[in-house]
C-alpha positions as CSV (number, residue, x, y, z in Angstrom):
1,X,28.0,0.1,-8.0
2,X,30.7,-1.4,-9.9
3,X,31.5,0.1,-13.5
4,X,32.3,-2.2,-16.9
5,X,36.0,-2.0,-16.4
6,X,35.4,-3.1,-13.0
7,X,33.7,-5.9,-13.8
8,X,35.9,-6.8,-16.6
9,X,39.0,-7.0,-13.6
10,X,37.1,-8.9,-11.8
11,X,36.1,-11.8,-13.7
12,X,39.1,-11.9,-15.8
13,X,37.5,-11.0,-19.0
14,X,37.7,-7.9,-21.5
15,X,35.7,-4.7,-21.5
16,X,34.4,-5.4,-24.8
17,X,33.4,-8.8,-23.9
18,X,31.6,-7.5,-20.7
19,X,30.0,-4.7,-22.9
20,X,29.0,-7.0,-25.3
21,X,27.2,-9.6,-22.2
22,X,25.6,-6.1,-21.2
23,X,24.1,-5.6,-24.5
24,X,23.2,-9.4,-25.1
25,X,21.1,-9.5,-21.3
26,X,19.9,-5.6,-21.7
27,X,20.7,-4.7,-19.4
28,X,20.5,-0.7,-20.4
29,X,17.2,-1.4,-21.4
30,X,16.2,-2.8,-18.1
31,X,17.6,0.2,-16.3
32,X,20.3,-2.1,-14.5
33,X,22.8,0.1,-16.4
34,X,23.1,3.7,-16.5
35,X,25.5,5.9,-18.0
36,X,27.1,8.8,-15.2
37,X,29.3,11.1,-14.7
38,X,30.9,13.4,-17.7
39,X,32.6,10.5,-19.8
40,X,29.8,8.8,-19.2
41,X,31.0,5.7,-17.6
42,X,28.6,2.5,-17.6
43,X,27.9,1.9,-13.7
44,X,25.9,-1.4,-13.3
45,X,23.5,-2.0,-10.2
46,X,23.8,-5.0,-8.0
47,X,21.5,-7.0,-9.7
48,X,22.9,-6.3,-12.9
49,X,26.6,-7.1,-11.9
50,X,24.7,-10.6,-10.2
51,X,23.0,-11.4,-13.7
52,X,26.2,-10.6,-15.7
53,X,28.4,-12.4,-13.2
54,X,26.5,-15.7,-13.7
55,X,26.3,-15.1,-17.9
56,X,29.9,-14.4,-17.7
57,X,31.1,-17.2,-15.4
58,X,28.3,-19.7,-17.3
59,X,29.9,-18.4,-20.1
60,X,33.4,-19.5,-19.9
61,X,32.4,-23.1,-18.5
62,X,30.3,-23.8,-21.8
63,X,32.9,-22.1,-24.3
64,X,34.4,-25.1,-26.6
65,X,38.1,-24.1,-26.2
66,X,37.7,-23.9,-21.9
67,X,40.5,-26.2,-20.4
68,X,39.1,-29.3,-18.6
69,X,41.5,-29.6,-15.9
70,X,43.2,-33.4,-17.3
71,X,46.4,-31.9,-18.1
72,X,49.0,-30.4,-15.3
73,X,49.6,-27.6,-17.1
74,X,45.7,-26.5,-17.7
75,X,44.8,-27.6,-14.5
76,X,46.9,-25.0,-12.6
77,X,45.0,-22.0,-15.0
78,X,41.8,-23.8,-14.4
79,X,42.5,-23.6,-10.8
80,X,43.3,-19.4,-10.5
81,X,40.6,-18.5,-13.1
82,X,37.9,-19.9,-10.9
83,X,39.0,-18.4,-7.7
84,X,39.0,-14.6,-9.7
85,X,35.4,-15.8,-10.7
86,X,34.3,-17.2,-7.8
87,X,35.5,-14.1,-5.6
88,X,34.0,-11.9,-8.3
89,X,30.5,-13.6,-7.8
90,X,30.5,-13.2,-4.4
91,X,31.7,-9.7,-4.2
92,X,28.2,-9.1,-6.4
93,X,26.1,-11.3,-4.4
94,X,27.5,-9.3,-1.0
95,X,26.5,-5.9,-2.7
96,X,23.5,-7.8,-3.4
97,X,22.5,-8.7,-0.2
98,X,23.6,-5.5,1.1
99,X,21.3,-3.3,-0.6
100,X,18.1,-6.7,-0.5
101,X,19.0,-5.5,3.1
102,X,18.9,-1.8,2.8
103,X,15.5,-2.7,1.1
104,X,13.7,-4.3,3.8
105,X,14.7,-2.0,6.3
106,X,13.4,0.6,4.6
107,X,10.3,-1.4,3.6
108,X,9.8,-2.1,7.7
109,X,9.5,1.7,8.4
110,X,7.4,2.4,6.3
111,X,5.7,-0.7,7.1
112,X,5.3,1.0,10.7
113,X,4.3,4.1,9.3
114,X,1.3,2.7,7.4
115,X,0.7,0.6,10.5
116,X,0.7,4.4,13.0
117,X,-2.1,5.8,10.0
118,X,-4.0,2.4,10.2
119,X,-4.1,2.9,14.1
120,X,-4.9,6.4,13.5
121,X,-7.6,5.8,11.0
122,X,-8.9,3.2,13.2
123,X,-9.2,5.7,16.3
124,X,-10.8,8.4,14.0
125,X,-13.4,6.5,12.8
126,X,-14.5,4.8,16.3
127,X,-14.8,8.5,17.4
128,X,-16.8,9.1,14.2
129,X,-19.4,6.5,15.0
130,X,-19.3,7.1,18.9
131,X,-20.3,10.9,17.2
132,X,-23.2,9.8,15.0
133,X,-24.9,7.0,17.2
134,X,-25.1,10.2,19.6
135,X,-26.5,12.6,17.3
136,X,-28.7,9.8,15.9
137,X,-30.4,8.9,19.8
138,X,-30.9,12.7,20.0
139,X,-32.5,13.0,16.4
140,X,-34.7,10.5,17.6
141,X,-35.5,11.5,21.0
142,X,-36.0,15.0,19.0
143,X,-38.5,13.3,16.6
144,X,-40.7,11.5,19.7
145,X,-41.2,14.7,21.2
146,X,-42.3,16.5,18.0
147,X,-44.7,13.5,17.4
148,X,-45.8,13.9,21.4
149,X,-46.2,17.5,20.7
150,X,-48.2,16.8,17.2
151,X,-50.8,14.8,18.6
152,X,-51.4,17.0,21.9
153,X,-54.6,18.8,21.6
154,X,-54.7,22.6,22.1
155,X,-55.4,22.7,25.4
156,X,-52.7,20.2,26.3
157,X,-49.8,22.0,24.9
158,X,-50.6,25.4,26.6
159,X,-51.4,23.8,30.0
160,X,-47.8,22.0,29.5
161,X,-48.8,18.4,28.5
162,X,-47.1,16.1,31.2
163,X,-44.7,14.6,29.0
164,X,-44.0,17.6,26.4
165,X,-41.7,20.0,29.0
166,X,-38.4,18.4,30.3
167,X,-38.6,16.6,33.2
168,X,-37.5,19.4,36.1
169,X,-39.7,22.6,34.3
């Protein structure tokens, strides 16, 4: 992640200037900016180098006293400033892309994670219902021989009631 003075070298513009685009976007205050090490050095994420990259660049095209490029001699300093800026721009959108990248792979495992707990989850819970369907068919074969039992007379249940012992007793 590129620092102020970084920046600054790369699009051909001052530290102050640079500081002072940081402060205008907010960048501190959107946590794109973050003060390290023991000096404290500004270091600027990718996507804040991208924003202040295009408000710099922007910048210098809509300033009043910005050469044209009709004159010979203007043209020639209109022709290197842009390349600086250009290259500058997509130095910042590489490290962009690089860490979008970073991002989705990291996003596809855990992407596959979730998807191995879903698959989990799923298997659980079939075993779960296979589990209670069970228990519920023997509650209710249970129940029909209690109600079997419950309306046998006296007689019946200590002669052994066809129908109240287990079939093979």
């Amino acid at each position: 992640m590129p620092t102020i003075k970084e920046i600054a070298d790369a699009t051909g513009r001052g530290k102050s200037t640079v500081s002072r685009a940081v402060k205008e976007l907010g960048l501190r205050e959107n946590g794109h900016a973050k003060p390290d090490g023991a000096r404290g050095a500004l270091i600027i994420d990718a996507e804040g180098a991208s924003l202040l990259a295009d408000y710099l660049t922007k910048n210098v095209e809509n300033k009043p006293g910005a050469t044209t490029g009709t004159d010979d001699r203007t043209e020639s300093n209109t022709a290197a400033a842009p390349s600086v800026d250009i290259d500058a721009i997509v130095s910042v959108y590489k490290e962009r892309i690089d860490d979008l990248k970073a991002q989705i792979e990291t996003l596809h495992a855990q992407l596959a994670a979730k998807d191995a707990q879903i698959h989990e989850l799923a298997t659980a819970l079939d075993h779960a219902q296979d589990a209670a369907k069970e228990a519920q068919d023997e509650t209710r074969r249970s129940h029909d021989r209690v109600l079997l039992m419950a309306s046998a007379g006296v007689w019946e249940r200590l002669t052994g009631f066809k129908g109240l012992l287990e079939s093979g007793e």
